[in-house]
C-alpha positions in Angstrom: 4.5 -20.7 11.5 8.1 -22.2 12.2 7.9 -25.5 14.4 9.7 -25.7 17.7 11.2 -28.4 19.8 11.0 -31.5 18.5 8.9 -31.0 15.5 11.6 -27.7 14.6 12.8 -28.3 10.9 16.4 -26.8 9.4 14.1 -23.9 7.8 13.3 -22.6 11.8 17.0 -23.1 12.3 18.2 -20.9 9.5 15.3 -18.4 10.2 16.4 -17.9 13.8 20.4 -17.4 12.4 18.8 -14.8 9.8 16.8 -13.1 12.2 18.7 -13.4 15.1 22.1 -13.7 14.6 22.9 -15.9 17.3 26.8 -16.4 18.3 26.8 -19.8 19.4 24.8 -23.1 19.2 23.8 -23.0 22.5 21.7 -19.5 21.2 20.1 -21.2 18.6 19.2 -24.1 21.0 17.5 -22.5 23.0 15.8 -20.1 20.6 14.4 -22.7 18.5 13.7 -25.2 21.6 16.0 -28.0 20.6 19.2 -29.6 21.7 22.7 -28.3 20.8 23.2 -31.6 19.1 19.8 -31.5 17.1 21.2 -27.7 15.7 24.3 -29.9 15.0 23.0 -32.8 13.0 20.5 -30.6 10.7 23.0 -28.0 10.3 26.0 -30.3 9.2 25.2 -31.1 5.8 25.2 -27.1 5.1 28.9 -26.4 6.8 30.2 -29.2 4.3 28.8 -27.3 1.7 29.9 -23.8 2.9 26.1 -22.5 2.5 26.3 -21.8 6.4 29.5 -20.9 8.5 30.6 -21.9 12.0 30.2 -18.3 13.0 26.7 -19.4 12.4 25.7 -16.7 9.0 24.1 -18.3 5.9 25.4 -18.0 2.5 22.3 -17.7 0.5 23.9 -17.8 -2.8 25.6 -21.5 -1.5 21.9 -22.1 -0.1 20.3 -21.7 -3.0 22.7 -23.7 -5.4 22.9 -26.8 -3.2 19.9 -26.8 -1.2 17.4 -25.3 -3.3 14.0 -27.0 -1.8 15.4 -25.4 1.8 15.6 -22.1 0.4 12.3 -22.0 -1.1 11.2 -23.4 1.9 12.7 -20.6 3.9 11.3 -17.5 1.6 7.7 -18.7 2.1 7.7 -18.2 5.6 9.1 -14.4 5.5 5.4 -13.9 5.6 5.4 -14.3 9.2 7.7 -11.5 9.7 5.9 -8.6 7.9 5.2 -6.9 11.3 8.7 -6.9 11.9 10.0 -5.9 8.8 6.9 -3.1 9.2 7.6 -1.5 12.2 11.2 -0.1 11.8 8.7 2.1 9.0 5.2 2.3 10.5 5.7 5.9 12.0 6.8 7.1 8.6 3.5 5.2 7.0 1.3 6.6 10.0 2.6 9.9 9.3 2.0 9.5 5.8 -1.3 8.2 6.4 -2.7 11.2 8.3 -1.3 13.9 6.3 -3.0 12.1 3.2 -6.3 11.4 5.1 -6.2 15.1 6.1 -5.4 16.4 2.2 -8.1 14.5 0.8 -10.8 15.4 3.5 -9.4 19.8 3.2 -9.9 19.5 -1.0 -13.3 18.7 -0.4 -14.2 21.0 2.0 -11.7 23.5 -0.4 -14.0 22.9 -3.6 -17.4 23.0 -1.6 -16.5 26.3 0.4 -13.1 27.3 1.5 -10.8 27.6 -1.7 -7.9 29.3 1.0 -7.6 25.7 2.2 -5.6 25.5 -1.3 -2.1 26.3 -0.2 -2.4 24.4 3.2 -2.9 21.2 1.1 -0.2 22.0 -1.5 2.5 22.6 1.7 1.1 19.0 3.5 2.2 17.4 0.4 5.8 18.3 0.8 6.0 15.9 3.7 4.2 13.4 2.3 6.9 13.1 -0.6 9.4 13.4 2.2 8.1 11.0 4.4 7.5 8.5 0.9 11.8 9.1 0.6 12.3 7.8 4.1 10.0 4.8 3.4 11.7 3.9 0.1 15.6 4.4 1.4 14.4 1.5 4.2 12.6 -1.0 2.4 15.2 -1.0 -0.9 17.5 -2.5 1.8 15.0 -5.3 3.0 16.6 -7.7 1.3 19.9 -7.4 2.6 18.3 -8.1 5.9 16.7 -11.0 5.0 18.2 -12.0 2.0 15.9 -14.7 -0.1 13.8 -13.9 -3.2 10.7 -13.4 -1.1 12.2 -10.1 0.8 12.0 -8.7 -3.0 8.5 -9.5 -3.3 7.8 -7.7 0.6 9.7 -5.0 -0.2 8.3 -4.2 -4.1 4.4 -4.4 -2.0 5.5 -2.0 0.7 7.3 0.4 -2.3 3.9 0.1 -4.2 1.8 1.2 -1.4 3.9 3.9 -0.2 3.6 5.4 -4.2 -0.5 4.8 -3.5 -0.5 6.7 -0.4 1.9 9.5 -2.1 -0.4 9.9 -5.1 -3.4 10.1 -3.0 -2.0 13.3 -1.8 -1.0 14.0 -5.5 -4.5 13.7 -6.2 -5.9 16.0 -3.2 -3.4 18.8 -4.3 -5.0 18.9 -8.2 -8.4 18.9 -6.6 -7.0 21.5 -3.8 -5.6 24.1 -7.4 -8.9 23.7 -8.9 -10.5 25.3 -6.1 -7.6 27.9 -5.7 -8.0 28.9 -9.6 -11.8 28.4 -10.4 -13.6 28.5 -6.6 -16.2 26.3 -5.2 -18.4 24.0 -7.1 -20.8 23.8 -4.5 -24.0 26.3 -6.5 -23.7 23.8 -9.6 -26.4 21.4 -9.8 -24.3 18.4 -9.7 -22.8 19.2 -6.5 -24.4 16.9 -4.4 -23.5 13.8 -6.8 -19.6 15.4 -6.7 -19.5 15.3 -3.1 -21.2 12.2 -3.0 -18.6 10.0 -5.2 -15.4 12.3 -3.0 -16.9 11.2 0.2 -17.2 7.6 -0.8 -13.8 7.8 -2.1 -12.3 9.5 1.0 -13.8 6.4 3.1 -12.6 4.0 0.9 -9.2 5.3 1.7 -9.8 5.2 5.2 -10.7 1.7 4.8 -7.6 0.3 3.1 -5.5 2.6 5.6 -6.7 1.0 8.5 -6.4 -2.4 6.8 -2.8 -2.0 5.9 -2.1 -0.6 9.4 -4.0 -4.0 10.8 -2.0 -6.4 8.8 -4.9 -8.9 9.8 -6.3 -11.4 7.5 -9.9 -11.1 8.5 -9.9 -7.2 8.4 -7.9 -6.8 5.1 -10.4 -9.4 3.5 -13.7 -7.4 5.1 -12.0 -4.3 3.8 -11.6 -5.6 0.8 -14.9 -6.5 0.2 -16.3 -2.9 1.0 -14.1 -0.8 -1.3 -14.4 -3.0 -4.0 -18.1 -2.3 -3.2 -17.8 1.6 -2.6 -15.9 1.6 -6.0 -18.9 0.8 -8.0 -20.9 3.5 -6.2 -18.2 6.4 -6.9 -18.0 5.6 -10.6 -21.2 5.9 -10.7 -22.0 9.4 -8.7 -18.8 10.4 -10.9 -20.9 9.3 -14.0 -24.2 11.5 -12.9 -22.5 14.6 -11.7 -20.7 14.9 -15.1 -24.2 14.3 -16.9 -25.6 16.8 -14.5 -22.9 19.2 -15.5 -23.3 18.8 -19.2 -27.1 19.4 -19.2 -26.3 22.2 -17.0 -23.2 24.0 -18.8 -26.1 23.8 -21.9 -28.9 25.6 -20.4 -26.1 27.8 -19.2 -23.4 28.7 -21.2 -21.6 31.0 -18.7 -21.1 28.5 -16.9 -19.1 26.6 -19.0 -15.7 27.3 -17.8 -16.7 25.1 -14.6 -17.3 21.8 -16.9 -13.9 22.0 -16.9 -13.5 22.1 -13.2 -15.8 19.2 -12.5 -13.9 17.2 -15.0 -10.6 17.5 -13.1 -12.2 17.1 -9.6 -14.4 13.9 -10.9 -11.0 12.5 -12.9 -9.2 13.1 -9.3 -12.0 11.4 -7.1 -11.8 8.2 -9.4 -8.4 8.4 -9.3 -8.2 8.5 -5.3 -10.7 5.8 -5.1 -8.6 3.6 -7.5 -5.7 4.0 -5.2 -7.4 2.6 -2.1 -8.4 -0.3 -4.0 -4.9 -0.8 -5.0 -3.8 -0.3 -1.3 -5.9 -3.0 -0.6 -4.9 -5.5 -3.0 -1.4 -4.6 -2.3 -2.1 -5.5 1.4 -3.7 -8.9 0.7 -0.9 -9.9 -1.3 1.3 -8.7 1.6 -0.7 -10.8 4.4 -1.8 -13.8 2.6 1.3 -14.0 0.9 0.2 -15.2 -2.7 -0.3 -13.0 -6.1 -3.1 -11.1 -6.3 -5.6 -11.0 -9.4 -4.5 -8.9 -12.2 -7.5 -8.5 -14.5 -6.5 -6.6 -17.7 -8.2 -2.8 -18.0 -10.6 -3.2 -21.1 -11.6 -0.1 -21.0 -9.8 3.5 -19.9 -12.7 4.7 -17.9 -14.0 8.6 -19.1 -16.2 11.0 -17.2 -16.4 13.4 -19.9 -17.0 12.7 -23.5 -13.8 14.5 -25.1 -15.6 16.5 -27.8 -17.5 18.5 -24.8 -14.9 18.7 -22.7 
């Protein structure tokens, strides 16, 4: 958090010029809670070095030449305007967010019972990808509006969570065709263990949802913690139903075309549950404002061995 009044530094002053694009001194003054002469004095050394002009706008290019600590300084802090720079998009990413939440929870009631659900989910997806296209024409021009290295960091973590969101639905749609070609999958024996893992996966999506949607540090952390803990039991429900299937497709050859099926669908629940876990690492980044931990894939995870599939 800037300081104000007496303790206000020239970072708070330059943030309030950014943000606010005040006209005069006096503006800045009394936004920032100090004297006209106090903006002044902190703000002189910049006019003689043309990094800020007397019609009070900053030149980050001259800010970041001559006053490089000051700059740093300033991008750290556009942290503490993500709700801001949020809200000219949250009713795109609400928008976005139901439709999603509403694919994923129609392709599983499509592949237990309804496969006519099918082309309702396919035409959802449409505004999804329109709806991504709004969000991604905005937050490319973040950092015009606040113009520091930081903005690029914001505005590359909303872009990557708007693509999770948009391939959620992606994902919903190839569960959604396997139901419209094949039918339901609900008389196999590994059913149960299939619905199991989509159910988990379609609350862990809830989950990160509601945490991005929170921007709070305490909720993004606890949300955190419970899909990286629901991930471990969709893998493995993923991992039994596909056994299941196998011993099943054995005893029963005609039904071998559906091994087929529940390898898409499990392949699509993993991926949806990957997703949200990205979301939420995406929006701890966001909120705590610091890199989040990249631990190398060692393995491509597989549901179905390839030679039976």
């Amino acid at each position: 958090m800037y300081p104000r009044g007496r303790k206000a530094t020239l970072a708070a002053i330059l943030r309030t010029i950014l943000k606010d694009q005040p006209s005069t001194q006096k503006e800045i003054a009394e936004k920032v809670g100090v004297s006209r002469r106090y903006v002044t004095e902190l703000l002189q050394p910049l006019m003689e070095k043309g990094a800020v002009f007397r019609t009070y706008a900053v030149d980050m290019t001259k800010l970041r030449r001559h006053f490089p600590e000051l700059f740093e300084e300033l991008g750290r802090h556009i942290y503490e305007d993500i709700e801001s720079h949020l809200e000219s998009v949250r009713p795109y990413f609400e928008r976005m967010i139901d439709l999603t939440e509403s694919q994923v929870e129609s392709a599983i009631l499509a592949i237990e019972e309804d496969p006519s659900l099918a082309q309702k989910i396919v035409k959802m997806d449409e505004e999804v990808n329109r709806l991504d296209e709004e969000i991604r024409l905005y937050v490319r021009a973040l950092p015009t509006f606040h113009p520091c290295e930081e903005a690029g960091k914001v505005s590359t973590l909303l872009l990557e969570i708007s693509h999770c969101i948009e391939r959620i639905g992606d994902y919903a749609c190839n569960i959604a065709e396997v139901a419209d070609r094949i039918g339901t999958l609900s008389d196999l024996g590994c059913w149960e263990e299939l619905k199991e893992a989509a159910e988990r996966a379609r609350s862990m999506v809830s989950t990160s949802y509601d945490a991005f949607l929170s921007l709070s540090k305490r909720r993004v952390k606890k949300a955190a913690e419970d899909v990286y803990r629901q991930e471990e039991r969709v893998h493995d429900s993923i991992i039994k139903a596909c056994d299941d299937a196998i011993k099943e497709t054995e005893e029963f050859p005609s039904r071998a075309r559906y091994l087929f099926a529940v390898s898409r669908v499990t392949k699509d629940v993993e991926r949806i549950a990957d997703k949200a876990v990205d979301i939420v690492d995406y929006t701890r980044e966001l909120v705590e404002g610091r890199p989040r931990d990249l631990t190398p894939e060692q393995e491509v995870r597989g549901t179905i061995p390839a030679d039976t599939a």
